[in-house]
C-alpha positions in Angstrom: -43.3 160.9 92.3 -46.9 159.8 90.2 -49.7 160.9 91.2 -52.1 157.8 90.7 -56.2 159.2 90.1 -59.0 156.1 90.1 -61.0 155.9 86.7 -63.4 153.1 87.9 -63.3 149.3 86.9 -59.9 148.8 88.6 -58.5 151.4 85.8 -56.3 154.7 87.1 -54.2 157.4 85.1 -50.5 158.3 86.5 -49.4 161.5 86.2 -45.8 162.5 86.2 -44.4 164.4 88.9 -42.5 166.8 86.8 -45.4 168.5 83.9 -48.1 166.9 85.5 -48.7 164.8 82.0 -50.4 161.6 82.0 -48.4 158.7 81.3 -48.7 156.4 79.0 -47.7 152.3 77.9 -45.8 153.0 75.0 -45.0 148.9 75.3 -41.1 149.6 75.9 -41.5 152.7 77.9 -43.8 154.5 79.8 -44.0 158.5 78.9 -45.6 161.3 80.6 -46.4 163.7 77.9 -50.0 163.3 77.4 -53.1 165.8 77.7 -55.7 163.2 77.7 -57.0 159.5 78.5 -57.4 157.3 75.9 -56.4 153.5 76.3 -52.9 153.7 76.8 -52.9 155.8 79.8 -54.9 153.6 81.7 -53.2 151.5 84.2 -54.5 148.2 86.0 -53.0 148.4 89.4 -52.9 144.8 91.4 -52.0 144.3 95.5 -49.2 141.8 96.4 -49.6 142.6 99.7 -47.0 144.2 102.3 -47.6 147.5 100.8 -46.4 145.9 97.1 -48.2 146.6 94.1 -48.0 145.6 90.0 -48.8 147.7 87.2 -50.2 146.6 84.0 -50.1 148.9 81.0 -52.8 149.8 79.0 -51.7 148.8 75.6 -51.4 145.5 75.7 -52.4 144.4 79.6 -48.3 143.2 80.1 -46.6 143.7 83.4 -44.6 146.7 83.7 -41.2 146.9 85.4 -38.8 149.0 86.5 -35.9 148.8 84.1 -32.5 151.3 84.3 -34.1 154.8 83.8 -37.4 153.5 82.5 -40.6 151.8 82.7 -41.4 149.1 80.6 -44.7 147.7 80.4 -44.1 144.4 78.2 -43.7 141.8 80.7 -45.9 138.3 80.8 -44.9 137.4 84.0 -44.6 138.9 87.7 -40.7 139.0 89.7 -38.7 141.5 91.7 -39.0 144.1 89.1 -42.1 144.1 88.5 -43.3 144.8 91.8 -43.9 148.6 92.6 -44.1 150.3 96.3 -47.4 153.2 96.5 -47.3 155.5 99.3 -49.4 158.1 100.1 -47.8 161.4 100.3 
């Protein structure tokens, strides 16, 4: 579980659910070890509709997807695994 928190400009941070970090692109994985917000924990989030979303990282604006045990934000294009489901808890 993320918790997702709106910066403005259609920016947000993530959080990880276990320290409560935020998360950030690291281009081939996404880590939740951070204290602060700079540019690479800033996350574009975009609606597919039927309660689908993607994520862009903030390094380098690529798709992320969800990969065996990781996130990986490096992708040019949108499929299946890079399409994320938010719910509101």
């Amino acid at each position: 579980k993320f918790t997702i928190e709106p910066l403005g400009d259609n920016k947000y941070t993530l959080r990880g659910g276990r320290g409560g970090k935020y998360c950030a692109d690291e281009s081939e994985k996404v880590v939740c070890n951070r204290d602060r917000v700079g540019g690479w924990e800033k996350f574009t989030i975009e609606p597919l509709g039927d309660n689908k979303y993607a994520l862009r990282g903030g390094q380098f604006n690529k798709y992320c997807a969800d990969e065996a045990g990781k996130v990986v934000c490096n992708r040019p294009h949108l499929k299946s695994w890079e399409t994320f489901t938010i719910n509101k808890l």
